[in-house]
N, C-alpha and C positions, 0 to 999 in steps of 0.2 A: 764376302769371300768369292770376287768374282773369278780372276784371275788362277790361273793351275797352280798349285802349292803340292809340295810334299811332308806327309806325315808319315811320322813314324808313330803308332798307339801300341799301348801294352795292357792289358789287365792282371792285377794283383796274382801270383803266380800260388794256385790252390795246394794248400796238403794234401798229398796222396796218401792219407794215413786214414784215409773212411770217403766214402762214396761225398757227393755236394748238393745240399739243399737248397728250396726258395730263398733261401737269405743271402745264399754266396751267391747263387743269380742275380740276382736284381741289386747286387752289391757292386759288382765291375765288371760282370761280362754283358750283361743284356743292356747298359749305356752306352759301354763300347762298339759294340754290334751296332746300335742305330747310329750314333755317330758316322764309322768306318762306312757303312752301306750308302749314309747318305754321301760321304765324301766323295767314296769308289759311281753314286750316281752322278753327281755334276763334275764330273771328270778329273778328278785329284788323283795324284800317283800316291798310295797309300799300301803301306805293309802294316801289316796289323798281325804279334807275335804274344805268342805267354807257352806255357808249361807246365808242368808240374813240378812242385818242389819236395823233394822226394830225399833231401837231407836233412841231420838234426833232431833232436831229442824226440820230436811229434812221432817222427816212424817209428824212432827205438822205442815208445812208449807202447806204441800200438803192437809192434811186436811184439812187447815183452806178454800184453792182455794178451794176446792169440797161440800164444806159443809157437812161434815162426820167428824166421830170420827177415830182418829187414829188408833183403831182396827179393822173399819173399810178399811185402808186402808192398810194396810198389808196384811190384808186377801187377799184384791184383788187383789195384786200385788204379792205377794209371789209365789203359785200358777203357776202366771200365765210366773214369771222369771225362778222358777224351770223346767218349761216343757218347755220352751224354749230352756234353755239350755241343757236339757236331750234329746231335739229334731235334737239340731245340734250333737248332738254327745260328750258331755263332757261325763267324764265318773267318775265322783265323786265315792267314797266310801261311801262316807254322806255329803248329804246338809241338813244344818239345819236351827232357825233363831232365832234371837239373845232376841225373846219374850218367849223362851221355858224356863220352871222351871230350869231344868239344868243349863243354863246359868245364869240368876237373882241369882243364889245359888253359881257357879264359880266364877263371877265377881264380888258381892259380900265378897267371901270368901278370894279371893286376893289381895281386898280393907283391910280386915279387918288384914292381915298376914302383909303388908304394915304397917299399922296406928297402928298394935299391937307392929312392931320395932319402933315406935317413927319416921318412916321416912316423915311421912306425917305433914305437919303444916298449921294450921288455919292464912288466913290473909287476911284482910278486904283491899277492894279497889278500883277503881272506874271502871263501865264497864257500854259500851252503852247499852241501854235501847230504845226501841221502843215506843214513849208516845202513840200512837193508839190501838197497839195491845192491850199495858200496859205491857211489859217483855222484860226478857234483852235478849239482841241477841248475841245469836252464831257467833265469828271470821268469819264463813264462809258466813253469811248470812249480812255482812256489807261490800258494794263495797266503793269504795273513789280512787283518785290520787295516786298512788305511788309516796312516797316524793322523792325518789330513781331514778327511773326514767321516772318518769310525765305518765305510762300508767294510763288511765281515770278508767279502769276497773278491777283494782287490787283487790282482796278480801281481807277480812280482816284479815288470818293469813298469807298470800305469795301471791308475784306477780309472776303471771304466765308468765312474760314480760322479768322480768330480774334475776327469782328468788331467790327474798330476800326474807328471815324472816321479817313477819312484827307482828306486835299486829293492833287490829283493831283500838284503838286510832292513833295510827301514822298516817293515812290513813288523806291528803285532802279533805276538801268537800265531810265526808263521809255519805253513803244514807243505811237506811236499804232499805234490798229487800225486803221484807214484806210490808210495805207500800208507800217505796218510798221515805220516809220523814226525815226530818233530824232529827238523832238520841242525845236523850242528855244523859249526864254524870249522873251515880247515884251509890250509894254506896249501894255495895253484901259483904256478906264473903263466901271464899271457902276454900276447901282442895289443898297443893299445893305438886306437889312431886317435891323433889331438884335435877331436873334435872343436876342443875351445878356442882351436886357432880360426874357424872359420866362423867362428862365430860372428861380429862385426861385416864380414864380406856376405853372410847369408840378409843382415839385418837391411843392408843396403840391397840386394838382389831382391828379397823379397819383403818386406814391409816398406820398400821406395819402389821399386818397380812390378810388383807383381800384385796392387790392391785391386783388381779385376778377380781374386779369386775366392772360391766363393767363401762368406763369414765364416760358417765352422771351420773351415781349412786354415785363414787369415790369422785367425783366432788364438787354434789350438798351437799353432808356429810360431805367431808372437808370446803366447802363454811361455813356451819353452824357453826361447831366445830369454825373456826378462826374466827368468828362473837362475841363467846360466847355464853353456853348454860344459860339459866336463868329458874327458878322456874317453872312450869306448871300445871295451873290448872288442876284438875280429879274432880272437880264436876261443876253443874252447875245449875241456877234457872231455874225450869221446870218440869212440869208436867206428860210427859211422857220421861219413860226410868228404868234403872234399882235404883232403890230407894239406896242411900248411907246408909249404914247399922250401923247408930249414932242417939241416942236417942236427940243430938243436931241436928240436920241435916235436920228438916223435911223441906218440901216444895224443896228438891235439892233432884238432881238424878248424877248418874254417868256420868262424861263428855264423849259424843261417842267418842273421842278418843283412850280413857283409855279402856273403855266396850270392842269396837265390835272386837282388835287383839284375847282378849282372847276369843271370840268366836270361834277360830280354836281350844282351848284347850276344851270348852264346848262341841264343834261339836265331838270331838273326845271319850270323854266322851260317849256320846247317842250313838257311834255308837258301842263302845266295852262292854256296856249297851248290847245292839241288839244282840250282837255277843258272848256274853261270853267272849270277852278277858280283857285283864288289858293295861288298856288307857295308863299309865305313863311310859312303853317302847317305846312309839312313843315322848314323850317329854319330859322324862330325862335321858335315857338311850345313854351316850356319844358314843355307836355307830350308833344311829341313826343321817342321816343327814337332819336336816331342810331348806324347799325350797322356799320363799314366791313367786310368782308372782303377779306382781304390775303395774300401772300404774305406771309416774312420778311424778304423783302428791301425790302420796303415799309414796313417799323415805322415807320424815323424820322421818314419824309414825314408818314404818319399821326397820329403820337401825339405829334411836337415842330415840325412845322413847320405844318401845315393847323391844327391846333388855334390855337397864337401867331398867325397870318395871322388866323385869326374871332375871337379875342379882341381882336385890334387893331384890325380891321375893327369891333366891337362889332356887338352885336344878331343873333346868330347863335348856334343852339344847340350845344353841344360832344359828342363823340361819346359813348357809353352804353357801349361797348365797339368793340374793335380786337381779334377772337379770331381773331388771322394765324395761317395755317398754316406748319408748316416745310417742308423740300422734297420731294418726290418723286423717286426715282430710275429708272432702266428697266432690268432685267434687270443690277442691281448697281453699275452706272454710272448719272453723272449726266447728265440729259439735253443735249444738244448740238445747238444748231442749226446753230454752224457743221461739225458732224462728220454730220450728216441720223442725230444718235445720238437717233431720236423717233417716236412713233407719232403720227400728223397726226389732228385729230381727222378732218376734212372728208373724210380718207382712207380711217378707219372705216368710217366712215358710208356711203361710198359702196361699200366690199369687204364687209362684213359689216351688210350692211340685216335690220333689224327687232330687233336686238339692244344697242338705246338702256337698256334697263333691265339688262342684263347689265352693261354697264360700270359702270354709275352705281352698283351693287349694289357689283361690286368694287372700285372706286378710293373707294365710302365705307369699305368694309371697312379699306381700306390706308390711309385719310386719314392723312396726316403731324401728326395736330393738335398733337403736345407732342414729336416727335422725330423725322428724318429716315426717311422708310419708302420701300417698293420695290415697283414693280411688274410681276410674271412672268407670261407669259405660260400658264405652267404652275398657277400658281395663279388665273388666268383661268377656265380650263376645270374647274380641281379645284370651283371654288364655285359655277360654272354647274351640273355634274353634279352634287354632291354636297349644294347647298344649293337652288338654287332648283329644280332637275327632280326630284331624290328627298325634300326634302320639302317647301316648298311648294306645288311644282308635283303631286305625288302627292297632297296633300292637295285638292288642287281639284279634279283628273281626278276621282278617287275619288267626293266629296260629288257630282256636274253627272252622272256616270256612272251611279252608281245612283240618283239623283231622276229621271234621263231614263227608266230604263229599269223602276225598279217604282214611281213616282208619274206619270207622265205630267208629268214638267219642271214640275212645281207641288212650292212648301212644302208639305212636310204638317204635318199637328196635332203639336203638342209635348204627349205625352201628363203620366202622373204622374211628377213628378222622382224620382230613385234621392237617397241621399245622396251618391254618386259625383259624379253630374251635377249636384248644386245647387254642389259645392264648385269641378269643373269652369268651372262660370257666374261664380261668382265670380269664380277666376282668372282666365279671358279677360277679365271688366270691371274686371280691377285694372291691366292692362296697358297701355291707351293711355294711363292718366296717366304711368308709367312712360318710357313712350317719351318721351312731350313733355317731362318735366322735365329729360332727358339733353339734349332738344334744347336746350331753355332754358338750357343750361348749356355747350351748345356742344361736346356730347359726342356728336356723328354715330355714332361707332361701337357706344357703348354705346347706344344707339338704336336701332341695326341689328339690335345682337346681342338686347337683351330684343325686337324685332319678331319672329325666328328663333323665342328662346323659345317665343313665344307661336304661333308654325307647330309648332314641333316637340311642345308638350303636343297641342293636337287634333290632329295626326297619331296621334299616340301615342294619341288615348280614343277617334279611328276605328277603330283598330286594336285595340285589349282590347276592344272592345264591339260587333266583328263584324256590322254591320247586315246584310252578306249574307248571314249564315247567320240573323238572327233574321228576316228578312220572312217565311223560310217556315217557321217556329212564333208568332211575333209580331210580324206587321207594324206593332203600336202603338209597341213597342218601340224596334223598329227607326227607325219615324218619328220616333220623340221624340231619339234619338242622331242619325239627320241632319239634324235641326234643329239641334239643338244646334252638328254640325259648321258646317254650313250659316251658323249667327249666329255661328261664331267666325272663317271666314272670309269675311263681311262685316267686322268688326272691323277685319283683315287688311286686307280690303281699303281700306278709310277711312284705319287708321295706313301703310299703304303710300304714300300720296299724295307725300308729301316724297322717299322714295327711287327707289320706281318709277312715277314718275305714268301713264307709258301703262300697266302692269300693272293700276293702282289702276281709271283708266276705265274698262276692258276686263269686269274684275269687276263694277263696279258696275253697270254696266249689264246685266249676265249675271243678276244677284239680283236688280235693278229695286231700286235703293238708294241712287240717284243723288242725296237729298234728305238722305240722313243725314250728322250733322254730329261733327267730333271732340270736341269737348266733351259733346255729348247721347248718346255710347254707349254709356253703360248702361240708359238710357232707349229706345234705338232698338229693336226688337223686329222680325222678320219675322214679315209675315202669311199665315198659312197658306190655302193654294190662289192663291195668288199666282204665276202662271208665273215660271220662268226660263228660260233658253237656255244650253246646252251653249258654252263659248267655246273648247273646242280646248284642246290642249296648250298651257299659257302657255309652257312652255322647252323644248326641245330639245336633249337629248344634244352633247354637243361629242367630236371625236374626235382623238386624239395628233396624228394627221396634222394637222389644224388647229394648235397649238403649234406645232410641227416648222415649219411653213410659215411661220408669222407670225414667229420665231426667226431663220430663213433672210435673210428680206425684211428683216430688219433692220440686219442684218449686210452681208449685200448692199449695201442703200443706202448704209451707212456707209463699206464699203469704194473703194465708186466713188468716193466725195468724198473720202476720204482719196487717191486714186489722181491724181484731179483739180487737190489743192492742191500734193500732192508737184510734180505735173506745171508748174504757175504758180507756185510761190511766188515773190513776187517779192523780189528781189534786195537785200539791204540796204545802207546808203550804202559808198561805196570808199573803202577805206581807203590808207593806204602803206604799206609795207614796215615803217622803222619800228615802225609800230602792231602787225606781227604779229611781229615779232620779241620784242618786250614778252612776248609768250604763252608760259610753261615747260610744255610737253607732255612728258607721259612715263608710259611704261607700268609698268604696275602688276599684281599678282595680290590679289584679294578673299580676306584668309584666314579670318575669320570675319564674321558677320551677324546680326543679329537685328532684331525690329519693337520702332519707338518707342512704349511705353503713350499709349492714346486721339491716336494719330495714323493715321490709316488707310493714310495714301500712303506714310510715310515708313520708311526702311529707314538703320539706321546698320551701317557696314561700317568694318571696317579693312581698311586696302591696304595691300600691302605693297612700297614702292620699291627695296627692293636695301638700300640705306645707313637706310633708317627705313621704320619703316609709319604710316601715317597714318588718323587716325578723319578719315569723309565719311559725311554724313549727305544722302542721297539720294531722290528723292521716287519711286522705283521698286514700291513694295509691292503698288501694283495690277495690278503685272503678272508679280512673281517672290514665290516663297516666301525665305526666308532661305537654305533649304538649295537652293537652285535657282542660287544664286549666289556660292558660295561656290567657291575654285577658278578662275574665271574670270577671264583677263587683260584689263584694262580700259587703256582714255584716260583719264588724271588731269590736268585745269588745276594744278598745284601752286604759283603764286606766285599766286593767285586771295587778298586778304583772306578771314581767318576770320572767318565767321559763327554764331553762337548761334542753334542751330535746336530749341526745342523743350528748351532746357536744356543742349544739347551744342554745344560746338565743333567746329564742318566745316571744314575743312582742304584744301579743295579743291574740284571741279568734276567729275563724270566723264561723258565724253559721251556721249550717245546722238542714236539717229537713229529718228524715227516711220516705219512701217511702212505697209502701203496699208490695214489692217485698224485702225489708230489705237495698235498695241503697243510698245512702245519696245523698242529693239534696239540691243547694246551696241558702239560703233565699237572693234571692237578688233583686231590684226593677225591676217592668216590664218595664221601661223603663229606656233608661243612661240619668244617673244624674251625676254633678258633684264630681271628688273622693272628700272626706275630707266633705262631704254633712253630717249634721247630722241625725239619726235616733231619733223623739222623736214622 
């Protein structure tokens, strides 16, 4: 990417309906950020825009919990994700959000360029309805079984299990999340855009031209395409959101689907508004290249339905790449908001101030880019201590420390080069290209890792080459080795900018370097008698007790809210007698057990009833070993339909009860009773 190019980046635009954790960090804004920074360094014209998405069931949900009105609740959350994010260090050009005039006038206007081609058609049909609330529920706001494969907590547009395309009717024994309660059938009309017509133009755009992207994206896009694409609603029954712009149409808003992608188009708008320029070179102009950053759960918006919408819309450029990350997990588990199973960022920020590059260092480290990863608290501190305070940070002490102390805080002369040190020079100016092509390729980690490299060789030629023992036989010596160190951590400092940018500053302005560019450095040279200033220890020791606490606090939180919904849950619809009679309960003893291959949760057991034993394949593994449960007399549903879980037939149900810590615990009687014993 030698040449000046323009991007346009966006990242996945957040719900403002709860403050955003390490997971939605390290999911599409901390990639885009090293991307955008490194662009904006080797001199690319680059806008880099997102939002918040602040229309659609998620706010009216959150409001409804709070007892507030949904302007209410944007207010408060908007705000307070903007500064968050501004705090770690993203470096947006514009963040905006999806309630601003702008946008309502956009999203609108592209409904109506749509529905003005005849692309759009009315058709009436049945969708779950919440009878409590009284309103129909949003895909995502309906859990149920995946018929697919039997995960209990599938939502209602994709199982995040096996992921399939689902519609929320497909879905098992499905329950709104709103109250809990089972939802019934009731007839809406919407607007539908023919997704199936692009189906073939997507297949050629992206499974012929676009195999550079990464496998899980490739994947999940061809998964759909050979599914088939079908129709997709753009509007929906509901009160807040962007109003569908049809004197038919009242009481429906635009479906968030359809709304919040052109949010990057509105966003961009306000900002060349701001600026004096013309928005439509960032998003039609075919040599601009467009860059989404995503979660995975974001694929299909991105790469089958926002694409089709600008192709239909015409005169809009398509994106260059969609390099979504997979998930992040916390301490083994997956993050949970309704379980407070999460570190906030805002809540960092505000317990552990000054330590914005500490994170950013480690949750690049742990990026999820090509497979689910984890992030420990233990491995916090290990890379703090062991990566950035013993050798980067000892590399900078060391060079600031002895220039302070036998040059008087000036470069010295870089005397005659050893063959050592020319070969030294070389390596440190082979490095930043290195970095950047990992970056260009959308490989954060291996970025990270040759950056370390490139700390960990000049630590290592400070150290063979001992400058504090030669000042006092050869100060020339010596000066020409802390130059040397000196110009490899400038280097450091410049390729640092994407990962650590307050580190990056902090340096450059310590060497007076604040001009040099990452393309020009091998070119960039330090001039000798040129001051510097000593900048302090950039990292500080972290100590067990800190893990230990942050561990605690986590657990803690969790547990309260686990304590809290035990305490409310509320009640699900009454049934008759009949209906529970229906139910064959009976105890059973677990005689053997084993885990199903590449299924994590899942645990297959035979029980044994007295008269038969029964294989039940059960989603327990995250909380018992096999041999942990074997022995154990259990509650078995036995006239439950058998289900294929994973290649096996289940034969049953066994129940459990969640704990105030989130552990599941097995209902079984206090004392042994006969297996095949009924429950009534």
């Amino acid at each position: 990417m030698s040449d000046t190019q323009r991007f346009t980046v966006t990242s996945a635009l957040p719900y403002v309906n709860g403050p955003i954790h390490f997971g939605h960090l390290v999911g599409c804004f901390l990639p885009a950020d090293m991307y955008v920074r490194y662009l904006r360094a080797m001199g690319h014209e680059v806008l880099y825009v997102c939002g918040s998405d602040e229309n659609g069931m998620a706010i009216t949900l959150r409001a409804m919990k709070e007892g507030i009105s949904p302007r209410e609740i944007i207010d408060k959350y908007h705000p307070l994700v903007k500064q968050s994010l501004s705090d770690i260090g993203i470096s947006f050009d514009w963040y905006s959000r999806t309630s601003s005039r702008v946008h309502f006038d956009t999203a609108q206007e592209f409904f109506k360029v749509l529905d003005n081609k005849g692309l759009l058609h009315q058709q009436s049909g049945s969708q779950l309805f919440d009878p409590k609330y009284k309103q129909f529920l949003a895909d995502r706001y309906v859990k149920g079984t995946c018929p697919k494969c039997g995960n209990p907590e599938a939502y209602g547009d994709q199982c995040e299990r096996c992921g399939s395309s689902l519609n929320a009717t497909d879905l098992i024994h499905p329950v709104s999340t709103l109250s809990g309660e089972t939802p019934t059938l009731e007839q809406t009309n919407h607007w539908y855009f023919p997704l199936n017509e692009y189906e073939q133009w997507l297949r050629e755009w992206i499974l012929d031209g676009h195999t550079e992207w990464k496998t899980h994206v490739y994947g999940q896009v061809k998964s759909w395409l050979d599914a088939g694409l079908q129709p997709r609603a753009v509007t929906r029954d509901l009160e807040w959101g962007v109003p569908v712009p049809r004197t038919d149409a009242e009481g429906k808003v635009l479906y968030v689907w359809f709304d919040a992608p052109i949010g990057y188009i509105s966003s961009t708008k306000e900002w060349a508004q701001a600026h004096g320029q013309d928005w439509e070179k960032w998003w039609k102009d075919p040599k601009t290249k467009l860059v989404h950053f995503i979660g995975k759960d974001n694929i299909v918006f991105h790469c089958i339905f926002f694409p089709a919408m600008l192709k239909a819309h015409g005169g809009f450029i398509l994106p260059e790449n969609v390099p979504a990350n997979e998930f992040l997990n916390l301490e083994g588990e997956k993050f949970s908001t309704s379980r407070n199973w999460a570190v906030w960022l805002h809540e960092y920020l505000q317990e552990v101030p000054g330590k914005e590059d500490v994170l950013r260092f480690v949750l690049a480290f742990n990026m999820p880019e090509s497979k689910d990863a984890d992030f420990h608290w233990q491995d916090y501190m290990d890379r703090n201590n062991n990566e950035l305070v013993a050798v980067f940070g000892n590399l900078a002490n060391r060079v600031f420390v002895l220039l302070e102390k036998n040059f008087d805080q000036k470069i010295p002369l870089l005397g005659n080069l050893a063959q050592a040190d020319q070969v030294f020079l070389d390596a440190a100016h082979g490095y930043p290209q290195r970095i950047g092509q990992a970056i260009e390729r959308f490989r954060f980690k291996e970025a990270l890792g040759e950056w370390m490299n490139l700390a960990r060789m000049a630590n290592k030629f400070l150290t063979d080459n001992e400058p504090w023992k030669s000042i006092k036989t050869d100060p020339s010596r010596a000066g020409t080795v802390l130059y040397l160190a000196a110009g490899a951590l400038g280097i450091l400092a410049v390729t640092a900018e994407p990962f650590l940018p307050f580190t990056s500053s902090k340096l450059r302005d310590a060497l007076g370097i604040q001009d040099w560019s990452w393309k020009d450095l091998a070119t960039h040279k330090l001039r000798p008698g040129a001051p510097i200033h000593n900048p302090g220890h950039l990292f500080h020791l972290i100590d067990q007790s800190f893990v230990e606490e942050q561990k605690q606090k986590l657990m803690t939180k969790s547990a309260a809210v686990a304590a809290v919904a035990q305490a409310i849950a509320p009640s699900k619809q009454e049934i008759q007698y009949e209906d529970f009679s229906k139910l064959d309960l009976r105890i059973g003893t677990i005689v053997s057990a084993e885990r199903i291959p590449k299924a994590d949760k899942l645990l297959k057991l035979q029980v044994d009833l007295g008269q038969e034993t029964r294989t039940v394949v059960s989603g327990i593994a995250a909380h018992y070993t096999p041999e942990e449960v074997v022995g154990r007399q259990v509650s078995l549903l036995v006239n439950l339909a058998p289900r294929k879980l994973r290649g096996v037939d289940s034969q049953g149900m066994i129940l459990m009860a969640e704990d105030a810590g989130g552990k599941l615990v097995f209902v079984a009687p206090g004392t042994a009773v006969n297996n095949g014993s009924t429950i009534s």
